[in-house]
C-alpha positions in Angstrom: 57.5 -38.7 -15.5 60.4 -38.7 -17.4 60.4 -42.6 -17.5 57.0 -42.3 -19.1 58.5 -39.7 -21.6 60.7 -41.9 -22.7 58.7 -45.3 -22.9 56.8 -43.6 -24.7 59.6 -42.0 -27.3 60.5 -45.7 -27.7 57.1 -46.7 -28.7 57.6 -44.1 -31.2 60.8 -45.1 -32.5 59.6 -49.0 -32.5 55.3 -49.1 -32.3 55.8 -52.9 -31.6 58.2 -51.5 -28.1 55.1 -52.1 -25.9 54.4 -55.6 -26.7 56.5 -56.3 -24.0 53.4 -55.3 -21.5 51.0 -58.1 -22.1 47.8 -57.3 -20.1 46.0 -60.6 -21.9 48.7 -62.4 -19.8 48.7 -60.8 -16.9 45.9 -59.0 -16.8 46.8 -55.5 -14.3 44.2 -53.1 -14.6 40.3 -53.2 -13.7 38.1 -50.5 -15.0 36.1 -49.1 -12.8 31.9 -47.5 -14.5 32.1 -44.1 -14.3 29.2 -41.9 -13.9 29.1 -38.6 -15.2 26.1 -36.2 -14.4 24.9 -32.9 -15.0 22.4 -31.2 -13.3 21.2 -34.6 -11.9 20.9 -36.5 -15.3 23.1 -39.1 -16.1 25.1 -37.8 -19.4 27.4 -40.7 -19.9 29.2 -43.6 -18.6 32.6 -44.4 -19.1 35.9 -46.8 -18.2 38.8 -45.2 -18.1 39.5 -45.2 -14.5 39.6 -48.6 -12.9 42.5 -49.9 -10.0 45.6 -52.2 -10.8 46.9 -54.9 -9.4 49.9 -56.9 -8.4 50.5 -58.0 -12.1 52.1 -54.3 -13.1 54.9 -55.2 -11.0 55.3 -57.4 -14.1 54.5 -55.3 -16.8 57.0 -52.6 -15.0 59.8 -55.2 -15.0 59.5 -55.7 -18.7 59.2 -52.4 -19.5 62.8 -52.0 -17.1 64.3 -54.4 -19.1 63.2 -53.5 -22.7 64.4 -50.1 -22.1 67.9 -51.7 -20.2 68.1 -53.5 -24.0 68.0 -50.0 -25.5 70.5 -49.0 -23.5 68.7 -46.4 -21.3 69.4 -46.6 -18.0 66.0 -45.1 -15.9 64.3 -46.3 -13.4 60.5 -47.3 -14.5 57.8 -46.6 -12.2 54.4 -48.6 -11.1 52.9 -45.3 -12.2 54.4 -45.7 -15.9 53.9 -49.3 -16.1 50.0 -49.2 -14.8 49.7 -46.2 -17.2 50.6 -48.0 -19.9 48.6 -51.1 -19.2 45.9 -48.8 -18.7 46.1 -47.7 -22.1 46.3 -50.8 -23.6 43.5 -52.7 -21.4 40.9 -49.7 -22.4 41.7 -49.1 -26.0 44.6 -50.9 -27.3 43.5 -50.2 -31.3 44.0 -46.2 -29.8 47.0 -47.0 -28.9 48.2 -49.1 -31.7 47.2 -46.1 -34.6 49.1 -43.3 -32.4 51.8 -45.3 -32.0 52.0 -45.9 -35.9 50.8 -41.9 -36.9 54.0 -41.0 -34.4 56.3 -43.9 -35.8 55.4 -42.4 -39.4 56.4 -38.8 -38.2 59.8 -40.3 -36.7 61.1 -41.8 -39.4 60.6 -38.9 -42.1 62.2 -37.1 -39.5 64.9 -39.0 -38.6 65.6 -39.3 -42.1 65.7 -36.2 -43.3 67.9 -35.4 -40.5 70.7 -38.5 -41.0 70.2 -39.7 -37.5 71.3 -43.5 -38.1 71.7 -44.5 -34.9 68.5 -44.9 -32.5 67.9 -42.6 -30.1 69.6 -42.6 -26.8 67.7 -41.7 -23.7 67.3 -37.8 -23.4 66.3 -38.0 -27.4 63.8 -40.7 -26.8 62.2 -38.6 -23.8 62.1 -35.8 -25.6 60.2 -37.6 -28.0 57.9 -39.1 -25.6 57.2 -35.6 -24.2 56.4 -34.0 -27.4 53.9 -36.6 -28.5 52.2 -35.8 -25.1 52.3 -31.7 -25.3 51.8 -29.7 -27.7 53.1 -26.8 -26.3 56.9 -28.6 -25.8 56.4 -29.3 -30.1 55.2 -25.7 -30.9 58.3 -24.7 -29.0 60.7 -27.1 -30.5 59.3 -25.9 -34.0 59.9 -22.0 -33.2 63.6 -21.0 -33.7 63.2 -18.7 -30.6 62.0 -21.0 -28.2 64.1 -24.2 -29.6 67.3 -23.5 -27.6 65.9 -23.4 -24.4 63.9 -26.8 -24.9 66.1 -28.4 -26.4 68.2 -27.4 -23.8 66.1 -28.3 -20.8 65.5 -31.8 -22.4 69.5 -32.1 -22.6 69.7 -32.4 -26.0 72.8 -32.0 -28.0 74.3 -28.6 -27.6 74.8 -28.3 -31.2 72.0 -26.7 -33.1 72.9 -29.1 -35.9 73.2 -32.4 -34.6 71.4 -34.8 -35.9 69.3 -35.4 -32.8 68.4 -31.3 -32.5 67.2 -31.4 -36.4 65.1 -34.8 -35.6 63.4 -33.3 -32.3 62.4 -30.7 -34.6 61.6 -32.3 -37.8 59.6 -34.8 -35.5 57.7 -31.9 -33.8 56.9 -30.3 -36.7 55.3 -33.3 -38.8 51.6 -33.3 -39.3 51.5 -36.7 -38.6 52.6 -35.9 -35.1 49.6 -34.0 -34.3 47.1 -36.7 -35.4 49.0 -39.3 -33.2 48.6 -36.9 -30.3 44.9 -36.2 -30.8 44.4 -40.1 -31.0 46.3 -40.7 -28.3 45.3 -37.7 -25.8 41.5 -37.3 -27.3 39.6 -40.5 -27.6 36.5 -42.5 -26.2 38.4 -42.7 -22.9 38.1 -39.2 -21.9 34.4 -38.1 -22.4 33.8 -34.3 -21.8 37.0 -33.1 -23.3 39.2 -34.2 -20.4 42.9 -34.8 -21.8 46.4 -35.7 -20.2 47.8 -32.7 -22.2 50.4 -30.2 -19.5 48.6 -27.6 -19.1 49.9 -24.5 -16.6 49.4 -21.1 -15.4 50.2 -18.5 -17.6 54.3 -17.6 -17.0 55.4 -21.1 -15.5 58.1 -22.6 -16.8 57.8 -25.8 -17.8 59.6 -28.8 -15.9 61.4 -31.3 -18.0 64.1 -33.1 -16.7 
């Protein structure tokens, strides 16, 4: 997961990042009618799941290779590269506005925290996981909790680096929570179902 993390952290840094996976082209992903029925009556049909096909092998090379030209050197998986053409075969204007509420969000924070040079690849994930869970941002945001995250996302040790005060500027910009919701909450997900990390009460979170 933490290739998709950090694809999408570079989509925030750069909204135009995914560009580079161009489903008109070579289209990937097929969605599939989905049913959805309660107490024998059909409530609502919708397309968010569907199967891919050969073409993400394409999409997942350009994604490898946009993310080799930011200098981040991770593996991208068919899982990350059919996510994302997923995303952009159902509801690319979705996409699109959350990646332009996030990019908003990034650079007030990255400016009020004098990072000037782009994020590397632990920053960029830590972005990407943010955007996705609210839980990781409320943490980031409470001083008591922002060691230890910042810490499992290997973050700069120093509290005051410019890369610790953007994580947390960025987590705690309202814009950030409108990308989320229009990223995580739309049309595709009918009946409240979201892609949001949710686990038992006491688990610690995986990161990296």
């Amino acid at each position: 997961m933490v290739d998709f993390w950090c694809t999408l952290g570079q989509m925030v840094v750069d909204p135009n990042f995914l560009n580079v996976v161009d489903v008109a082209t070579h289209p990937s992903f097929t969605p599939v009618p989905t049913e959805l029925y309660e107490k024998g009556v059909k409530e609502v049909t919708f397309t968010a799941a569907g199967h891919s096909n050969a073409n993400v092998e394409i999409h997942r090379s350009a994604l490898q290779n946009a993310l080799n030209n930011k200098g981040v050197r991770l593996p991208v998986s068919l899982y990350t590269a059919a996510r994302i053409a997923q995303l952009k075969t159902v509801d690319q204007a979705k996409l699109s506005t959350a990646a332009e509420q996030a990019h908003t969000a990034y650079q007030a924070a990255a400016a009020a925290s004098g990072l000037t040079n782009g994020p590397g690849g632990t920053l960029a994930a830590a972005l990407g996981l943010t955007l996705l869970d609210s839980e990781v941002s409320a943490r980031f945001v409470n001083p008591a909790t922002e060691p230890q995250i910042a810490n499992d996302l290997f973050l700069d040790s120093n509290p005051n680096s410019p890369e610790r005060r953007t994580a947390r500027a960025f987590a705690a910009h309202a814009n950030l929570a409108d990308a989320r919701d229009t990223l995580l909450a739309a049309s595709d997900w009918p009946g409240g179902c979201r892609e949001g990390m949710t686990f038992y009460s006491g688990f610690r979170r995986a990161t990296l």
